[in-house]
Structures are given as structure tokens and as C-alpha cells.
BALOBA-1460 file (C-alpha; in Angstrom, 3 decimals):
// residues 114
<rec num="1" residu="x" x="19.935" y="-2.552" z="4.836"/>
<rec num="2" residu="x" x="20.841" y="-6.520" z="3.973"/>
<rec num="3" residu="x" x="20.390" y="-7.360" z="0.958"/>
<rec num="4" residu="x" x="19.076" y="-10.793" z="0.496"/>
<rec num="5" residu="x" x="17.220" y="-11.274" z="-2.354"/>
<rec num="6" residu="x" x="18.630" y="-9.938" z="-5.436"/>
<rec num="7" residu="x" x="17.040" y="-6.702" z="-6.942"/>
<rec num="8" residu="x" x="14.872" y="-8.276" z="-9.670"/>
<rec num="9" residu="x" x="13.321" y="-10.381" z="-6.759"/>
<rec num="10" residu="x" x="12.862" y="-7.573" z="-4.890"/>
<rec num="11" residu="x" x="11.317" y="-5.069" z="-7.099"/>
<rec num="12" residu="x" x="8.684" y="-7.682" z="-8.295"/>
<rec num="13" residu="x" x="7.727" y="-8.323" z="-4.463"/>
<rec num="14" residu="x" x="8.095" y="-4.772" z="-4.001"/>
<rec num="15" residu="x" x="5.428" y="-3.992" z="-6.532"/>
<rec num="16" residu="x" x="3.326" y="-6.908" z="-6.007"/>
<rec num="17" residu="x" x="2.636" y="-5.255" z="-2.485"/>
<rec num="18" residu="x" x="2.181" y="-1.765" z="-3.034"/>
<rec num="19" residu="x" x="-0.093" y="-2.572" z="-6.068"/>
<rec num="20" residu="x" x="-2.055" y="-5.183" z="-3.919"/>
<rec num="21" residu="x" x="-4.370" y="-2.192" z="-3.523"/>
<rec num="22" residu="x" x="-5.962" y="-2.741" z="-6.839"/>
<rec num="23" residu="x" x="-6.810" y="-5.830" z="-6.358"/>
<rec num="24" residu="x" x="-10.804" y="-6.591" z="-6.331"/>
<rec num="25" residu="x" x="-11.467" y="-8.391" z="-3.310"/>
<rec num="26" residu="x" x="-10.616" y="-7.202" z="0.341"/>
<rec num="27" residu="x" x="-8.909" y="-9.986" z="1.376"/>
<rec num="28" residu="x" x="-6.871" y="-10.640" z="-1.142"/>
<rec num="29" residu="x" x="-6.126" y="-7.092" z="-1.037"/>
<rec num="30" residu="x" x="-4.590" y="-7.156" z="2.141"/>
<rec num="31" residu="x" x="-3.688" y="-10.749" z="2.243"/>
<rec num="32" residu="x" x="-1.066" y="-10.094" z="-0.789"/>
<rec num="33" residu="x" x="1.215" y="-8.019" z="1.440"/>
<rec num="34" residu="x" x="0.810" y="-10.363" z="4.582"/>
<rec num="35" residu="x" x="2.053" y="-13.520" z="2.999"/>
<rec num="36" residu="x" x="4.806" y="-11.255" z="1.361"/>
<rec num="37" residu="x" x="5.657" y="-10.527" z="4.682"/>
<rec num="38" residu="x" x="5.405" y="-13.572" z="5.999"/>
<rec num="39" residu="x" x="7.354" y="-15.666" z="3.645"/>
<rec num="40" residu="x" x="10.077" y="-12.970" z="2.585"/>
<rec num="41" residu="x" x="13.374" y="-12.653" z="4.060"/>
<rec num="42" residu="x" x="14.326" y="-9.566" z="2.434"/>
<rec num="43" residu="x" x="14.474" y="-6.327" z="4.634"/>
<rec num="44" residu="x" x="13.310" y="-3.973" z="1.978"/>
<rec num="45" residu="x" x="10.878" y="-6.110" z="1.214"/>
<rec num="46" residu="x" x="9.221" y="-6.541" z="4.456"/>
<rec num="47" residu="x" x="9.436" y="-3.157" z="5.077"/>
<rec num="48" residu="x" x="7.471" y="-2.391" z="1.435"/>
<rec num="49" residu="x" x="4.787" y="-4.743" z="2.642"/>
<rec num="50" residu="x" x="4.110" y="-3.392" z="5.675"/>
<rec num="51" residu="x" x="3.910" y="-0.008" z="4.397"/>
<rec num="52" residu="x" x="1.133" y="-1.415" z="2.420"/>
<rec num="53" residu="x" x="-0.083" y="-2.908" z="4.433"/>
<rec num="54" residu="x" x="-0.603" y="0.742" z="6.829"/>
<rec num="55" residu="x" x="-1.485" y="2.060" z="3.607"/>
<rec num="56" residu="x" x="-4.647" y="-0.594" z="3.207"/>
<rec num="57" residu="x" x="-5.722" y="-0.185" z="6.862"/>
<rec num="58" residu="x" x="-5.168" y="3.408" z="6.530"/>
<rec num="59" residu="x" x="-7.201" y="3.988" z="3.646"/>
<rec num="60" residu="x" x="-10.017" y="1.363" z="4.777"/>
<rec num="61" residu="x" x="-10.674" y="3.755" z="7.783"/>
<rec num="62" residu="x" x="-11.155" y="6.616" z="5.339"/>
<rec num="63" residu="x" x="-13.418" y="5.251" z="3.429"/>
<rec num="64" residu="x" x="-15.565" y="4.114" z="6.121"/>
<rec num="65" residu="x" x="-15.585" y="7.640" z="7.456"/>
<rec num="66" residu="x" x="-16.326" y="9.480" z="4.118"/>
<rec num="67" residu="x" x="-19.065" y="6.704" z="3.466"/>
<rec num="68" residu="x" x="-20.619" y="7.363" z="6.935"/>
<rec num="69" residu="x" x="-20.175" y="11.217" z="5.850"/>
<rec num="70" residu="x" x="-21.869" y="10.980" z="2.734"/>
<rec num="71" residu="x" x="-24.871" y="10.507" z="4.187"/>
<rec num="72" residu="x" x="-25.328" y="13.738" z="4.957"/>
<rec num="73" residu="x" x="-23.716" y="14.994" z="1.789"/>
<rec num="74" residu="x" x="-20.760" y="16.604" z="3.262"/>
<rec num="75" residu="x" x="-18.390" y="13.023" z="2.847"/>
<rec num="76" residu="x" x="-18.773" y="12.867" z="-0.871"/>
<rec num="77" residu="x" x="-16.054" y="15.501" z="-1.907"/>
<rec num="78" residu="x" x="-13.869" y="13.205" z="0.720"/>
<rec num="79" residu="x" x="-14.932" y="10.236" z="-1.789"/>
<rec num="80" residu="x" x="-13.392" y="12.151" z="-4.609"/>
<rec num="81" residu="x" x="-10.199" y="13.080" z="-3.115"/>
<rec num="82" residu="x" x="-9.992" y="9.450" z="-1.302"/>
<rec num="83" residu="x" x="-10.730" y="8.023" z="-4.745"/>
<rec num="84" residu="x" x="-7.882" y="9.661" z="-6.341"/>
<rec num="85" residu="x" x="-5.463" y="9.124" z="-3.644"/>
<rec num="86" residu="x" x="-6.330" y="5.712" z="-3.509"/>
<rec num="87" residu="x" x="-4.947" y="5.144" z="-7.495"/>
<rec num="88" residu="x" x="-2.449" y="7.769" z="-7.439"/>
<rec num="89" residu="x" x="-0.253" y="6.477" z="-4.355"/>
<rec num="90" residu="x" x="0.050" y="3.299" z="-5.222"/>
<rec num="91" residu="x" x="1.115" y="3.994" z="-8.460"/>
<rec num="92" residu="x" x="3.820" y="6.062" z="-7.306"/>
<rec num="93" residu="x" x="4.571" y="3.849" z="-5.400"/>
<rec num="94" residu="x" x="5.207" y="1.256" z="-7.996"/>
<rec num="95" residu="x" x="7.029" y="3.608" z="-9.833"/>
<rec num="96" residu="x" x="9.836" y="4.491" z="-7.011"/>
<rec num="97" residu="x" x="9.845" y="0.118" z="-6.591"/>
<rec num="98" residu="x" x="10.856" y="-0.247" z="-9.848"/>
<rec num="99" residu="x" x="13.421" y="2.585" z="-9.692"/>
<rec num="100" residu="x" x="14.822" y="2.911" z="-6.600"/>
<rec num="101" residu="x" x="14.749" y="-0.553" z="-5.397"/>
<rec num="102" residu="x" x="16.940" y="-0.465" z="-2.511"/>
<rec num="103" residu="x" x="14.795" y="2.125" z="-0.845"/>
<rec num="104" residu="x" x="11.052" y="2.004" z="0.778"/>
<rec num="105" residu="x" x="9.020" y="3.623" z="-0.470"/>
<rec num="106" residu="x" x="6.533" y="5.804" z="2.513"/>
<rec num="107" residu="x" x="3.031" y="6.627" z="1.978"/>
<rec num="108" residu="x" x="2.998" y="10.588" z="3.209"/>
<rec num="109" residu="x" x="0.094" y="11.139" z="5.908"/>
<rec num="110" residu="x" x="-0.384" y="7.346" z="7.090"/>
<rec num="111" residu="x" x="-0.814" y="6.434" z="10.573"/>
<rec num="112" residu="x" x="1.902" y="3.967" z="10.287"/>
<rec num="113" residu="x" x="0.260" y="0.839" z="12.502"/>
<rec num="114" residu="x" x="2.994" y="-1.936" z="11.786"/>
């Protein structure tokens, strides 16, 4: 891929996205990775940010299904395992940004939307 932005730059953005995730409100949640998008010029980068961006939408659909699950007490183990994938991911995530920056990092078992 072009490189554009030099690898400092592109870690930072890199990790910004993925770790948009933990982020308290739902917009800004998402909204992170969009204006990274957006406003970056950087293949990697774009590419990181709209894996995160499948990642949020991805895991926004889960929850709504283990929520609508739990009410009849078979979604909450889904809860657990959503809860922990939900942390764990991202953070991996992160962690291949930071040391691998060159490469995009993929979320395994997304439906890939973007």
C-alpha cells in the first residue's frame, strides 16, 4: 500500500479507531472512525477505520440480538461471551496497530459491511 502519512501518524490514527469502541457514548463511538475516514488520506488508515467501523456495526447487531434473547434467559451466556469479545478484540487490535503498522488489522467473524 501508499504510504502517506508517516508511521507515528499512522499508528496513533490506527489506534484511535480500533479503540473508538471504548468510548462511552454511541455516537462518538462510531463517529471516531468516520471522521478518521473522512479526513485521512492514508490507505492503511482508512482501511483500519473501516474495519472498525464493521466491527461497531457488527457488534451493535449482537448485542441487540443477545438483549432481545435474554429475555427469555437463553441470550445471557451470549452477553458474556459478547462482553468479552467486545474488550478483547479491540485490544488486540491496538496491539497489532502499534506493532505492525503497515498492516490492517481484521476483526475474525465480521460481516465486513464497508
Amino acid at each position: 500500500m501508499h504510504s502517506t502519512e508517516d508511521s507515528g501518524t499512522r499508528k496513533i490514527l490506527s489506534c484511535v479507531s480500533h479503540g473508538s469502541i471504548f468510548f462511552n457514548t454511541l455516537v462518538l463511538s462510531i463517529g471516531v472512525p468516520i471522521v478518521i475516514l473522512l479526513v485521512s488520506n492514508d490507505a492503511v488508515i482508512k482501511e483500519s477505520a473501516k474495519e472498525a467501523i464493521n466491527f461497531h456495526l457488527n457488534m451493535w447487531v449482537w448485542w441487540i440480538i443477545a438483549g432481545i434473547l435474554a429475555w427469555v434467559l437463553i441470550g445471557i451466556p451470549l452477553l458474556v461471551v459478547l462482553g468479552i469479545v467486545n474488550f478483547i478484540m479491540p485490544v488486540f487490535a491496538i496491539f497489532n496497530s502499534l506493532t505492525n503498522p503497515n498492516n490492517v488489522f481484521r476483526y475474525p467473524f465480521i460481516l465486513r459491511v464497508f
